[in-house]
N, C-alpha and C positions, 0 to 999 in steps of 0.2 A: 394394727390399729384400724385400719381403713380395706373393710373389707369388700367394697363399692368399688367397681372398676371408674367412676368419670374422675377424668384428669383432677377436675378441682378439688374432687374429695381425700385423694390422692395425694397432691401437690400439700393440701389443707395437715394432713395426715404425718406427711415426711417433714414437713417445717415443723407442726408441734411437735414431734418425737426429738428432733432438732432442739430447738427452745427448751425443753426438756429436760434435756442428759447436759445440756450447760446452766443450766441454773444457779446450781450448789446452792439451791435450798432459799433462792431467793422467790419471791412471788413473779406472777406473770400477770403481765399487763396485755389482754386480749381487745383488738377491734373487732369489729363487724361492722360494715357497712353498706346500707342499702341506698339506692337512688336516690332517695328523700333524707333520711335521717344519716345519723351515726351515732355509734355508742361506745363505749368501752368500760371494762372494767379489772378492777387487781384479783386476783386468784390464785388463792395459795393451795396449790395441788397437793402438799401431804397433810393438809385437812378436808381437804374437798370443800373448799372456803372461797363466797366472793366478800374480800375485805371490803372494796367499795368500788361504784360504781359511778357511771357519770353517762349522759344521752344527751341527744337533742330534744327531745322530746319533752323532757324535767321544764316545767313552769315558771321556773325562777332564770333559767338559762334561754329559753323560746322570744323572751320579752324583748332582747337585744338583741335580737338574730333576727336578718333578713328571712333566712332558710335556712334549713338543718343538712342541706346536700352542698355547701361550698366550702372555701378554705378557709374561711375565718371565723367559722362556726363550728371547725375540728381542731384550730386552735384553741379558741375558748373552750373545749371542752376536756383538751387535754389540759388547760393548766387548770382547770376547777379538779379535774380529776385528780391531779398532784396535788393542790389544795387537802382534797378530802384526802390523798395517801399519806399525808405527813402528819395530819391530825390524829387519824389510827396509829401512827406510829411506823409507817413505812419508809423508806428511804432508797433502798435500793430496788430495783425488777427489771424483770427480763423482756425485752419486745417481742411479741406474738402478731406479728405480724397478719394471720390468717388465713393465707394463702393469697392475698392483694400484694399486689405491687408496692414497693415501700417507694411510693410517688403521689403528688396532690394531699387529698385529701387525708390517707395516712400517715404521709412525712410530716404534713402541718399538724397532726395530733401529737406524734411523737413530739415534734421540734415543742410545742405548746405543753407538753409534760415536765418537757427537759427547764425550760424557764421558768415552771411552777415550782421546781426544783428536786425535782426525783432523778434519781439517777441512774443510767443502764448505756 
């Protein structure tokens, strides 16, 4: 998969093959996050599908956020995310971690998904 020798592409590479092969065909719920923002979104890999998505950045979530780089702006945006998963009709997914630290900013998305009510 990762045919780039730097560690993170690497690191990035063996955790989703990881996420991957434990699925059983459930979606995966992918972060990314930059200095400023954060985003995430569901992705169902055997359609090449983003079911839905969620950011800081979205105009409707910005308004009540001090900044889109702290911890309770990755929570809000993990349970809007679980909000829009259950409305699609998602319930279970997988954490995709991304190759971050499952620390700060990405544990409070997850914890903030898990309260919205998705479950992994």
């Amino acid at each position: 998969m990762a045919k780039s020798n730097k560690t993170g592409d690497r690191r990035k590479a063996r955790i989703r093959r990881t996420v991957i092969a434990r699925s059983n065909g459930r979606p995966r719920l992918s972060v990314f996050r930059s200095s400023k923002q954060i985003y995430a979104q569901v992705i169902d890999d055997q359609k090449g599908v983003t079911l839905v998505a969620a950011s800081s950045l979205e105009k409707t979530l910005r308004e009540g956020l001090k900044t889109g780089a702290d911890v309770e702006a990755a929570r809000k945006i993990g349970k809007e995310l679980a909000e829009r998963a259950i409305k699609a009709g998602v319930k279970q997914v997988v954490f995709d971690r991304g190759g971050y630290m499952y620390h700060g900013r990405v544990k409070a998305l997850a914890e903030g998904a898990r309260e919205g009510g998705l479950d992994f």
